[in-house]
TORKOL-717262 format. One record per residue (C-alpha): residue number from 1; residue in one letter; x negated, y negated, z negated. Coordinates in nm, 2 decimals. Each point is the difference from the previous one (the first is absolute). Example, Ala and Ser with C-alpha at 12.3 -4.5 7.8 and 13.67 -1.06 7.14 Angstrom:
% TORKOL-717262
- firo; kollo; c1; c2; c3
- 1; A; -1.23; 0.45; -0.78
- 2; S; -0.14; -0.34; 0.07
This chain:
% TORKOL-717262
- firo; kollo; c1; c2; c3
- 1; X; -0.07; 0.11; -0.44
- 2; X; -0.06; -0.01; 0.36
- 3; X; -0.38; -0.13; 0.07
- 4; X; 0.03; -0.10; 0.39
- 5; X; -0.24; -0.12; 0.25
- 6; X; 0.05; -0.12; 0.37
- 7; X; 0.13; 0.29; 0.18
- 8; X; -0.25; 0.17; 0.21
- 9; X; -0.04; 0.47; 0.45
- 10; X; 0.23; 0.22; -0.13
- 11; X; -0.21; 0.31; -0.16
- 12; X; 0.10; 0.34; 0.03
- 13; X; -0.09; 0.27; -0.25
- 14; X; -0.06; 0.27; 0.21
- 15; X; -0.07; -0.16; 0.38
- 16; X; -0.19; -0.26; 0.16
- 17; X; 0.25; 0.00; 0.32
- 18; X; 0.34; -0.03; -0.05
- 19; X; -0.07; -0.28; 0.27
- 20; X; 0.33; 0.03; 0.20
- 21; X; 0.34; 0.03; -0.01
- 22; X; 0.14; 0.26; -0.21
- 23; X; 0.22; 0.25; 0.17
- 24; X; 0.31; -0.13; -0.22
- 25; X; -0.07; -0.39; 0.15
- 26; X; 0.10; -0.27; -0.31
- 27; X; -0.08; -0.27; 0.23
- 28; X; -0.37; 0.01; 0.11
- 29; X; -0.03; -0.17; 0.28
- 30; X; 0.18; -0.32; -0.20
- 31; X; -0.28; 0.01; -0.25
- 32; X; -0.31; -0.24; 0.16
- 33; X; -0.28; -0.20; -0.15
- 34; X; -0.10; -0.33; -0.07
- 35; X; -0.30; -0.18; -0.13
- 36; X; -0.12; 0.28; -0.09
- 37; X; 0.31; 0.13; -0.12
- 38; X; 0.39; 0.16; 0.02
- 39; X; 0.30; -0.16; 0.15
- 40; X; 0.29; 0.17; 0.07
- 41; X; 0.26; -0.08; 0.29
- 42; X; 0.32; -0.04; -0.09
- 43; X; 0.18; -0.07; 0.32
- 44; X; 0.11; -0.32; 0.17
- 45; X; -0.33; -0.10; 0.04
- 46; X; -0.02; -0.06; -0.39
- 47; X; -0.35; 0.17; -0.15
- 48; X; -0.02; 0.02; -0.42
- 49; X; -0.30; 0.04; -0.15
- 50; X; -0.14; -0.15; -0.36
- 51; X; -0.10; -0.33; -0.07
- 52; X; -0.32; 0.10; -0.10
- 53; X; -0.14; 0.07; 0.33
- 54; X; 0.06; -0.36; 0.11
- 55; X; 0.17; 0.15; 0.33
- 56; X; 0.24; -0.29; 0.05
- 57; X; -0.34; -0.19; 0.05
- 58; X; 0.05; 0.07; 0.42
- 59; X; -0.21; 0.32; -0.04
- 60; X; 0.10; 0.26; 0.29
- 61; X; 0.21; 0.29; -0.11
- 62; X; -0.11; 0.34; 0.20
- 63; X; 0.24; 0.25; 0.10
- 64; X; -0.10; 0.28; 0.17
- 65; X; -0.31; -0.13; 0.12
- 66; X; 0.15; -0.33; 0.14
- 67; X; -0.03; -0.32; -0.17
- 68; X; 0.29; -0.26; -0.08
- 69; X; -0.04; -0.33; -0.05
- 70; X; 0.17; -0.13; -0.32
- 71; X; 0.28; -0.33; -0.04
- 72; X; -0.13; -0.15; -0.31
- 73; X; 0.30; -0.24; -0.01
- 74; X; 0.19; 0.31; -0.09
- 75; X; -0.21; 0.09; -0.26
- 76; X; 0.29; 0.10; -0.31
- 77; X; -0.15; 0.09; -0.36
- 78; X; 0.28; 0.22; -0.15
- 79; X; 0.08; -0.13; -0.33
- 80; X; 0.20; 0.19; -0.33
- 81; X; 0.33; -0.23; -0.01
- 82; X; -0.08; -0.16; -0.27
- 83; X; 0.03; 0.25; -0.24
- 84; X; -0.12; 0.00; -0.32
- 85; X; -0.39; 0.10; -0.12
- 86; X; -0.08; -0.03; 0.35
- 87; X; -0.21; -0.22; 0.21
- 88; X; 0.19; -0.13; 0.27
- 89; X; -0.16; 0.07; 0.27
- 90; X; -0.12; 0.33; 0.08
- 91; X; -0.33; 0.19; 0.16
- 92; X; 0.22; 0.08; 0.31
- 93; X; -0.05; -0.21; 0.30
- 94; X; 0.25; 0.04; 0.36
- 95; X; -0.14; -0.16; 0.29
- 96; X; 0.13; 0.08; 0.38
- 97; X; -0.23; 0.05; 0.33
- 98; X; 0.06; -0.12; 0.34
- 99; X; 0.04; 0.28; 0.17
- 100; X; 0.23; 0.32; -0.06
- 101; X; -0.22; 0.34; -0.03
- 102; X; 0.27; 0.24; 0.09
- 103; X; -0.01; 0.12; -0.33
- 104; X; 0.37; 0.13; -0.18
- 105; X; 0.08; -0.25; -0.27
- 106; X; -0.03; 0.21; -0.35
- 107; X; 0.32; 0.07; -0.24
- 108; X; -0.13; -0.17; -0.33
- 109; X; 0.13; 0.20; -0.33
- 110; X; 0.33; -0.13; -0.15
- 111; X; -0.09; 0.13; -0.36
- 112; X; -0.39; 0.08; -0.14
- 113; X; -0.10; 0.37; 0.00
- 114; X; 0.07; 0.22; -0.36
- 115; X; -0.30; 0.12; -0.20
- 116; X; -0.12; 0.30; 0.18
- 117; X; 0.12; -0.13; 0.33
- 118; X; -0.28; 0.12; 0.28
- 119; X; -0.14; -0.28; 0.16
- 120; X; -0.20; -0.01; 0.37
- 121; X; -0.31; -0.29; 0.00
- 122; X; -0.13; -0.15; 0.31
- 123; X; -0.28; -0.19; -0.04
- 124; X; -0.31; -0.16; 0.13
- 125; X; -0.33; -0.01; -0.22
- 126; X; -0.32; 0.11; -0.09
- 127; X; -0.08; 0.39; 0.09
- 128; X; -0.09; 0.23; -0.30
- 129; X; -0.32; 0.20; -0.04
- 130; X; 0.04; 0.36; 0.07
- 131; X; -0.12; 0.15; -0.33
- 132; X; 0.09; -0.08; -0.31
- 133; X; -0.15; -0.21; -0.31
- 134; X; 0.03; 0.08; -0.36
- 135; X; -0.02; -0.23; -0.25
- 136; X; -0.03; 0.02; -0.36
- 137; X; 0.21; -0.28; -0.20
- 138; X; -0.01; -0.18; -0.35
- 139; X; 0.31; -0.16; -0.09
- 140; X; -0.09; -0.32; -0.16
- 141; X; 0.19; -0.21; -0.25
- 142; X; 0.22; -0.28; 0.19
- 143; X; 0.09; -0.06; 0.39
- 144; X; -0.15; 0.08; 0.31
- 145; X; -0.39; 0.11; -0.18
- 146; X; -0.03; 0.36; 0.01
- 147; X; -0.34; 0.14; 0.11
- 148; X; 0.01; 0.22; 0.33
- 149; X; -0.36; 0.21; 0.04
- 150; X; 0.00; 0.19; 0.31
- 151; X; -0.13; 0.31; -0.07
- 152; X; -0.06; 0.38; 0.14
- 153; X; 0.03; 0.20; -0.29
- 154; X; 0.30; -0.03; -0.28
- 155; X; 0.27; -0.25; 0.11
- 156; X; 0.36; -0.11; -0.09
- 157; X; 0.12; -0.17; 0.28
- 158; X; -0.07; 0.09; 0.38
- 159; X; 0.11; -0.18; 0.33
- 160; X; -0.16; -0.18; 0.28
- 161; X; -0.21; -0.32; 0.13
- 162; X; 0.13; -0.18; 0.32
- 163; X; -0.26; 0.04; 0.30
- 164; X; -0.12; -0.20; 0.29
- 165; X; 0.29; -0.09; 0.23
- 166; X; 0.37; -0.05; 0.01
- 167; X; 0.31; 0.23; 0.17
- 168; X; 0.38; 0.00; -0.02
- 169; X; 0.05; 0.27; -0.18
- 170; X; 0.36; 0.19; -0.14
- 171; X; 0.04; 0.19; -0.33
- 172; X; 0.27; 0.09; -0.25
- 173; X; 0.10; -0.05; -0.38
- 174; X; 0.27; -0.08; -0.21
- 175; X; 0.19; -0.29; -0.19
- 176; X; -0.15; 0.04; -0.39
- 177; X; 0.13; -0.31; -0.13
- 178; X; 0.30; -0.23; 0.18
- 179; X; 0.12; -0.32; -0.07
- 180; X; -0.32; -0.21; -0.16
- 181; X; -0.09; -0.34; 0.06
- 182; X; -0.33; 0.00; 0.02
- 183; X; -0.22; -0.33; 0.15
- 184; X; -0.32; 0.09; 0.15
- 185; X; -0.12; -0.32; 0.02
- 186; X; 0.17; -0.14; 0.28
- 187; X; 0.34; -0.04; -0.21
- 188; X; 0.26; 0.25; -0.10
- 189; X; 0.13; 0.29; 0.21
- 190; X; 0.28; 0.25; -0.11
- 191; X; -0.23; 0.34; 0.00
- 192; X; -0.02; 0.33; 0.03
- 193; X; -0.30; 0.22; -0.12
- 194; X; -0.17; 0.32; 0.13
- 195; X; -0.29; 0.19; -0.19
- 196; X; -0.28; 0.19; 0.21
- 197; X; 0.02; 0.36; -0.13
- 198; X; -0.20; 0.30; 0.07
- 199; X; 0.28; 0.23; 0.16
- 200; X; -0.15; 0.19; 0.31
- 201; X; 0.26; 0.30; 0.02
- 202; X; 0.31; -0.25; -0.08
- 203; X; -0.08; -0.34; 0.15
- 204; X; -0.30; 0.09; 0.24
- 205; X; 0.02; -0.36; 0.20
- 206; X; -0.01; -0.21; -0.41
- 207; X; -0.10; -0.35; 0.06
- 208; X; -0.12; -0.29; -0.14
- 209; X; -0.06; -0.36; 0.12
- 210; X; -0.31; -0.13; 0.09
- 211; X; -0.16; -0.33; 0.11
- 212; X; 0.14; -0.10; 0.33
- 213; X; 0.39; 0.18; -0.10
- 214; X; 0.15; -0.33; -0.09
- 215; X; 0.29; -0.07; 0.25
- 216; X; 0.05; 0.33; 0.05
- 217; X; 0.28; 0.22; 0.04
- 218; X; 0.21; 0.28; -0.27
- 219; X; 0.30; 0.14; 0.14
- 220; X; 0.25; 0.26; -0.19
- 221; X; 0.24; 0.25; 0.16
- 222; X; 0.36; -0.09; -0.09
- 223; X; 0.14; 0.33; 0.10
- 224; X; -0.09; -0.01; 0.38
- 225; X; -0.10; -0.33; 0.11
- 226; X; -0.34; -0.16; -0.15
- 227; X; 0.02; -0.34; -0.15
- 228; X; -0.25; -0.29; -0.05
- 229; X; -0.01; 0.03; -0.37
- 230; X; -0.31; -0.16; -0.11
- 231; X; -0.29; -0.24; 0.07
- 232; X; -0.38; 0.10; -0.10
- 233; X; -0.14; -0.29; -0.23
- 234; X; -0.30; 0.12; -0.25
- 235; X; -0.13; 0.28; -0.20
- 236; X; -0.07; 0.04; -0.37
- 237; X; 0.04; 0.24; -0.31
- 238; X; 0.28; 0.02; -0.23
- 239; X; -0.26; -0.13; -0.27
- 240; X; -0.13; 0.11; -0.35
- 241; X; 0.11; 0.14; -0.21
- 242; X; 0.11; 0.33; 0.20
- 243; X; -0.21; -0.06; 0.28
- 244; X; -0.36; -0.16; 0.11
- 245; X; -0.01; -0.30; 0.15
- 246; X; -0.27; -0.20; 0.15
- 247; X; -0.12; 0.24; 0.29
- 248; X; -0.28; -0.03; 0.23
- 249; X; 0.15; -0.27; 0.32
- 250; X; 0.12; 0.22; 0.28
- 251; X; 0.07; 0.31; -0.17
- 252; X; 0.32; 0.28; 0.01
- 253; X; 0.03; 0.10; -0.33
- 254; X; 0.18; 0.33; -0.06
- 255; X; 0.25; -0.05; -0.33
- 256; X; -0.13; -0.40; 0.00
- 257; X; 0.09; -0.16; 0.30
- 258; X; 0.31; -0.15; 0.08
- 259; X; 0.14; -0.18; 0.32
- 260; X; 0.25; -0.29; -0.08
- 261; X; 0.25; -0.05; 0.26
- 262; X; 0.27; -0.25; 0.06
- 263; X; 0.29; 0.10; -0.02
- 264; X; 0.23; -0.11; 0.34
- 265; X; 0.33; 0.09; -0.15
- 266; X; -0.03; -0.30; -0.23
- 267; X; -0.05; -0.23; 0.30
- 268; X; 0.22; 0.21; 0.28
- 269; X; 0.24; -0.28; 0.05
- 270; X; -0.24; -0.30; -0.02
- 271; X; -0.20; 0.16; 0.25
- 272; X; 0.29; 0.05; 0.23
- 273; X; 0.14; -0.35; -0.02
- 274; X; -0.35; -0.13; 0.13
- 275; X; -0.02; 0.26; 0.25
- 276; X; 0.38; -0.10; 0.11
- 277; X; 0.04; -0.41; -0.07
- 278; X; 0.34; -0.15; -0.09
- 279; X; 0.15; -0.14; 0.39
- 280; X; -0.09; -0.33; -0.11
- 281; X; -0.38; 0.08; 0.09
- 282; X; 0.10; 0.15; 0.34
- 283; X; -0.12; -0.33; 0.15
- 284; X; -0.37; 0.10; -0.07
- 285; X; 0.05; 0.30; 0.20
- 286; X; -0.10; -0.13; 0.31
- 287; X; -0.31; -0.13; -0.14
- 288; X; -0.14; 0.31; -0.03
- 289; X; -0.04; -0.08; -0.39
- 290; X; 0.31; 0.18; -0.14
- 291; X; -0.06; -0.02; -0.40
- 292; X; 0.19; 0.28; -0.07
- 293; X; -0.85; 2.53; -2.51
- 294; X; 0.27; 0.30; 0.04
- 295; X; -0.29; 0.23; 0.16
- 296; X; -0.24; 0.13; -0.29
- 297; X; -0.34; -0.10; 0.05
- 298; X; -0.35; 0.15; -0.10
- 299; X; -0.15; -0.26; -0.09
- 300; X; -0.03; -2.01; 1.20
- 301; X; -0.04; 0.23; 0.24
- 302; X; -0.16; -0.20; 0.29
């Protein structure tokens, strides 16, 4: 059972910085924020981002420090083609700006990462406090009630609070669970899981969504070229009876905290066809409006 809340800066387990581009690039400068959030660029002028954040609402989108006005007209809510035990729309919005940013357009993934699969996040939220908490946990009978005591002495679950302030921020992890259909509130998204693990010698950059991550960016590298795989929505815990749930708001959780993130292979070719319209809507062109868990474990996001 996945228990999820809006997705929230990405935390780091072993650094507060992380705060610019990685030396192998995914596609940081396409990663910007707004209301308070992610969006990523795609290319084309198209920005995607989650529902959520109300971005198709006219908000700005910032880039690199410059801010672009949005087209609400253009405003596109991906949906799940109708299939079956799904909502039909979707917690993935596409909306263009008026201006190009000089920004290369991003190669979105043609199939979803494997279990195991290691995953780049690029988001912007809350900052984390620099030491850590310890907490001392009661499962409870039934969902989402367990009793977290923070404590300094015997403890069974460690991680950390969010702090003052928000950054865009990078870290790694990996595709635990593929292929889930998972609604956060906001209506049903094909998703992919990652679980915040205490690793410092084999994943030193782990991360884990925070408030402020929705809309952002998870790539993968498909051999040498990095691909938009994924899109930041919420946090949770995999649920009782194998884990705790019902943590304190705003906290990483090491072996309890999982980021759901949609899935883009799912809606690769929906996403194109807006980004490229059938010839027949050519004509608004010159409008300016052109509607186009394999790793073993020890233990809404706006």
């Amino acid at each position: 059972m996945l228990v999820s809340t809006s997705a929230h800066a990405v935390v780091v387990a072993t650094t507060t910085a992380n705060i610019t581009a990685p030396a192998d690039d995914p596609g940081w400068a396409n990663v910007g924020q707004c209301n308070s959030a992610g969006a990523i660029y795609l290319g084309n002028q198209w920005v995607l981002t989650a529902f959520h954040v109300n971005a198709g609402a006219g908000f700005p989108v910032v880039f690199n420090g410059t801010a672009y006005t949005t087209i609400p007209a253009t405003g596109t809510r991906l949906t799940n083609n109708g299939v079956g035990g799904m909502t039909a729309q979707t917690d993935l919005i596409m909306f263009q700006i008026t201006v190009d940013p000089g920004l290369p357009s991003l190669v979105i993934s043609a199939t979803a990462p494997t279990p195991g699969d290691d995953l780049v996040m690029i988001g912007n939220g809350l900052n984390r406090a620099a030491s850590r908490t310890f907490w001392q946990v009661t499962m409870n009978a039934g969902a989402n009630n367990d009793t977290w005591v923070e404590t300094t002495g015997a403890h069974n679950v460690e991680g950390y609070k969010s702090a003052p302030g928000q950054a865009k921020r990078w870290g790694t992890n990996d595709a635990e669970g593929v292929g889930l259909n998972v609604d956060d509130g906001a209506g049903t998204v094909r998703s992919m899981v990652s679980l915040f693990d205490d690793d410092a010698s084999g994943r030193p950059n782990e991360a884990q969504a925070m408030l402020g991550d929705s809309g952002g960016g998870v790539f993968h590298k498909n051999g040498a070229q990095w691909e938009l795989s994924g899109v930041m929505l919420a946090v949770g815990t995999p649920g009782n009876p194998g884990f705790f749930d019902n943590p304190p708001a705003d906290t990483a959780d090491f072996g309890q905290s999982l980021t759901l993130m949609a899935d883009l292979s799912f809606y690769r070719t929906q996403i194109q066809s807006i980004m490229v319209p059938e010839p027949g809507a050519a004509s608004l062109a010159g409008a300016g409006v052109v509607v186009l868990l394999r790793r073993r474990r020890t233990g809404n996001i706006h």
